[in-house]
C-alpha positions in Angstrom: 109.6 79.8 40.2 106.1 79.2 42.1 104.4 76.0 41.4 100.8 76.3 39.5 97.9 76.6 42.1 95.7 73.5 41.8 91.6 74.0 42.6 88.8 72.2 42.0 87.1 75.5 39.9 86.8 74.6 36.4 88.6 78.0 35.0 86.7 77.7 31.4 83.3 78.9 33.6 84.6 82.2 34.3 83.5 83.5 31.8 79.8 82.2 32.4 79.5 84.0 35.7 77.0 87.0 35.9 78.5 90.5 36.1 78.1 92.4 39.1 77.1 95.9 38.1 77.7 98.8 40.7 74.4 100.7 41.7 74.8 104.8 41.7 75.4 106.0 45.4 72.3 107.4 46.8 71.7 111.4 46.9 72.7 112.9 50.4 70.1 113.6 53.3 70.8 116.3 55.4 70.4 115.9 58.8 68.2 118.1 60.5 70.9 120.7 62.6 70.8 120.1 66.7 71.2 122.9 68.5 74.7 123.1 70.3 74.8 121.5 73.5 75.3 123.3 76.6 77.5 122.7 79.0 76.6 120.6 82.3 75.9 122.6 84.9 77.5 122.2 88.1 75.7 121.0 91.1 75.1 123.6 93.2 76.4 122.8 96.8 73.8 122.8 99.3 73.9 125.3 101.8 72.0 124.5 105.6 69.1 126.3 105.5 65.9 126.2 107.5 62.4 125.7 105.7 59.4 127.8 107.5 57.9 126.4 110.1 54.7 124.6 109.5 52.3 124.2 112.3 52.5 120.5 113.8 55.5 119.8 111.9 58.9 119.3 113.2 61.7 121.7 111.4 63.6 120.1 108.7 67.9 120.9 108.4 69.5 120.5 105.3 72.9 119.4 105.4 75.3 120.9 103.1 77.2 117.9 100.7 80.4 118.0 100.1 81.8 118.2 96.4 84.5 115.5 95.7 86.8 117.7 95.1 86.6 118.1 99.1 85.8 114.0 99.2 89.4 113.2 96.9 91.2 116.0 99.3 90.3 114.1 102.6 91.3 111.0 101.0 94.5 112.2 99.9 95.0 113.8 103.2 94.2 110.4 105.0 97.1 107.7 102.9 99.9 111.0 103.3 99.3 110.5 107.3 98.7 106.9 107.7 102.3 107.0 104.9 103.7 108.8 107.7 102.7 107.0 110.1 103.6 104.0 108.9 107.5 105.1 108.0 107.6 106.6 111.8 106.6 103.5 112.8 108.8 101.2 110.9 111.9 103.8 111.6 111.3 103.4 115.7 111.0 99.8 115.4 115.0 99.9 113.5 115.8 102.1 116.4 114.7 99.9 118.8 116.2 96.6 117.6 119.5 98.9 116.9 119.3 99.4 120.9 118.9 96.2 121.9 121.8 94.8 119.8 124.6 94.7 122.3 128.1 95.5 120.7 129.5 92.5 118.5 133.5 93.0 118.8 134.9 94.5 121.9 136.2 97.7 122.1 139.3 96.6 124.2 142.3 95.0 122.5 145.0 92.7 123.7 148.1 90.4 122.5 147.8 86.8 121.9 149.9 83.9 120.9 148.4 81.5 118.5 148.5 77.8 120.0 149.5 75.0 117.6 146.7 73.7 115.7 144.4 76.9 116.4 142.8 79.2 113.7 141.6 82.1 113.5 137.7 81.0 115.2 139.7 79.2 118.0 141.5 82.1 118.8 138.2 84.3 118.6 136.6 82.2 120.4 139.1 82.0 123.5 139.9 86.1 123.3 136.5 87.2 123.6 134.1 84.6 124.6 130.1 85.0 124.0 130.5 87.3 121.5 130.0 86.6 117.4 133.1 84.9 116.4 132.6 86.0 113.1 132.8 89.5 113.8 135.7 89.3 116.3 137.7 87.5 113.1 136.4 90.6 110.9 137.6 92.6 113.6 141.4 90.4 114.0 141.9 90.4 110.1 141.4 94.7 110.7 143.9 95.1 113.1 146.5 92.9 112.3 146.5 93.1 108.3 146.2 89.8 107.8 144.6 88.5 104.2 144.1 85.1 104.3 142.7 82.7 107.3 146.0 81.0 107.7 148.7 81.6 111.2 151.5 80.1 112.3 151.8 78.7 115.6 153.6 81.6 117.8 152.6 84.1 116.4 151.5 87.3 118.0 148.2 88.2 117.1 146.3 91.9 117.9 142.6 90.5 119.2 139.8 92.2 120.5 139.7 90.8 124.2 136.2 90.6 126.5 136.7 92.3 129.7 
């Protein structure tokens, strides 16, 4: 149950209050009818024309304007080819970085023996020297089947080998 509502409005004056009587609405005014608007016109596009010759006074050339339909077309025209050009651009410069990146794993292979207390980098590292040991352990884990990083000391590994 909600508690009363306290205020500081002495509730026995309520009854003491002037009553608000409603005033009749007012009659209606019509509005005087406008005449129906016409359309804009469209701007006629100015065509080069000549104006006659006057005596003493050089001969004025219009120049035709063009309509922005025309304007928004040339603009639209303008981001496709500089789009294009930009993805041609960014495309050549991935084909050119793709060229200069020499070959990370050897394409030759050869068998090693694993040396006590090597791993996998160490033998990387001695079977194809200068090139990304990472990749050449990739590239060992491939052609020998092997899950894990751990070998045995003996044994006969598949490596890529450096010429």
């Amino acid at each position: 149950m909600a508690a009363p509502v306290r205020t500081r409005i002495d509730l026995s004056k309520l009854d003491e209050r002037p009553v608000l009587r409603l005033v009749p609405p007012l009659p209606e005014v019509e509005e005087p009818q406008q005449p129906a608007k016409k359309p804009p016109r469209k701007r006629q596009r100015r065509v080069e024309t000549k104006a006659p010759r006057v005596a003493g006074r050089p001969s004025q050339t219009r120049v035709a304007a063009c309509s922005p339909v025309i304007r928004r077309r040339r603009r639209v025209a303008a981001s496709i080819l500089i789009g294009l050009g930009m993805f041609l651009a960014v495309l050549g410069v991935g084909a050119l970085a793709n060229a200069f990146t020499a070959n990370t794993v050897p394409d030759r292979t050869a068998v090693v023996w694993v040396q006590p207390g090597e791993t996998l980098w160490d033998v990387a590292e001695r079977s194809a020297p200068g090139y990304n040991p990472e990749a050449v352990v990739a590239r060992i884990h491939e052609l020998n089947d092997i899950t894990g990083n751990t070998v045995l000391a003996g044994q006969a590994l598949e490596v890529p080998s450096a010429p």
